[in-house]
C-alpha positions in Angstrom: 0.0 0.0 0.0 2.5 2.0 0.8 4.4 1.5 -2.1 1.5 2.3 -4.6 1.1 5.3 -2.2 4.8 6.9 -3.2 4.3 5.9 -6.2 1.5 7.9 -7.2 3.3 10.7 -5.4 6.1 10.9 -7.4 4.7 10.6 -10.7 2.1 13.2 -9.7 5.2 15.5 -8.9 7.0 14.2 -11.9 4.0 15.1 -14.7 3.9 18.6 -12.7 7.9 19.4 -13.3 7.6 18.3 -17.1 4.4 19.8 -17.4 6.0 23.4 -15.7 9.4 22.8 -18.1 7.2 22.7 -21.1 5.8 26.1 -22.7 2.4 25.0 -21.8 2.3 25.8 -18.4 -0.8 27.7 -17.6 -0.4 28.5 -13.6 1.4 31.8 -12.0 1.7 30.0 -8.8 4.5 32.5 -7.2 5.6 36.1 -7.5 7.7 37.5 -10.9 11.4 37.3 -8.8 10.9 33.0 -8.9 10.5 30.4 -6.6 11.9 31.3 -3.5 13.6 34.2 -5.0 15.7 31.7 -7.7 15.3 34.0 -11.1 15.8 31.0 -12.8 12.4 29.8 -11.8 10.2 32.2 -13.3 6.0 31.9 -12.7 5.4 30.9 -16.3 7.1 27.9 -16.3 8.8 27.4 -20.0 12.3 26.5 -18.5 13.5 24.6 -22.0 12.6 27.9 -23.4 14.5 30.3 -21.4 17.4 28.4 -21.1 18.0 28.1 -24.8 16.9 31.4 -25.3 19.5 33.1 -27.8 21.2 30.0 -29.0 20.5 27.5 -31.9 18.9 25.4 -30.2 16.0 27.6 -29.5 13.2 26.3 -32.3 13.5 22.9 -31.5 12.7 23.7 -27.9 9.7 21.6 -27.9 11.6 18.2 -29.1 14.2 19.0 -25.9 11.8 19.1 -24.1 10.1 15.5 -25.3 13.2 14.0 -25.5 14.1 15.0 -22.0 10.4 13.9 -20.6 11.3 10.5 -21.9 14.4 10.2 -20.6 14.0 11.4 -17.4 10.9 9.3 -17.3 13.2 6.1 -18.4 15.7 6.6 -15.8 12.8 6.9 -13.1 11.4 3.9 -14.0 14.7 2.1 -13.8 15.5 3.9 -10.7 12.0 2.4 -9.1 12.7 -1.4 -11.0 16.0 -1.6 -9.4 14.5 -0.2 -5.8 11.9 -2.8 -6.4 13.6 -5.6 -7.2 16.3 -5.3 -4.5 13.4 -5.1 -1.7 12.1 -8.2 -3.4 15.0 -10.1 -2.9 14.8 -9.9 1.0 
C-alpha cells in the first residue's frame, strides 16, 4: 500500500515538473522574482525555453523538451525497478 502510495506521489510530482518545463504551463503560482527568489524559476514555467533562449537550439525547444520527458521518465522507472527488485530479494 505504501508503495503504490509513493508511487502515485512521485509521478504526480514528476508530470507537474515536465508539465511546468514545457511552454504549456498555464499557472502563475508564485511572485515575478521565482521560486523562493531563484530567477531561474520564473512563474510561467517554460524553462526549455529560457534556457535556450538566444542559442541555436531555441526552435527545437519543444523536441528537448520530449526528448528529455522520456528520458527522465526512463531513468525513473529504472531507478523504481531496481528499488523494487532489491526489496524483493529480501
Amino acid at each position: 500500500m505504501i508503495g503504490r502510495v509513493t508511487g502515485l506521489l512521485s509521478a504526480f510530482l514528476l508530470a507537474a515538473f515536465i508539465a511546468y518545463a514545457s511552454r504549456y504551463w498555464l499557472f502563475t503560482l508564485w511572485p515575478r522574482e521565482g521560486l523562493f527568489g531563484i530567477q531561474w524559476l520564473p512563474p510561467q514555467g517554460g524553462l526549455i525555453r529560457n534556457w535556450t533562449g538566444g542559442t541555436m537550439w531555441s526552435p527545437f525547444d519543444i523536441v528537448l523538451w520530449g526528448v528529455g520527458a522520456f528520458l527522465l521518465l526512463t531513468f525513473v522507472q529504472a531507478i523504481r525497478d531496481r528499488i523494487k527488485q532489491n526489496f524483493a530479494a529480501e
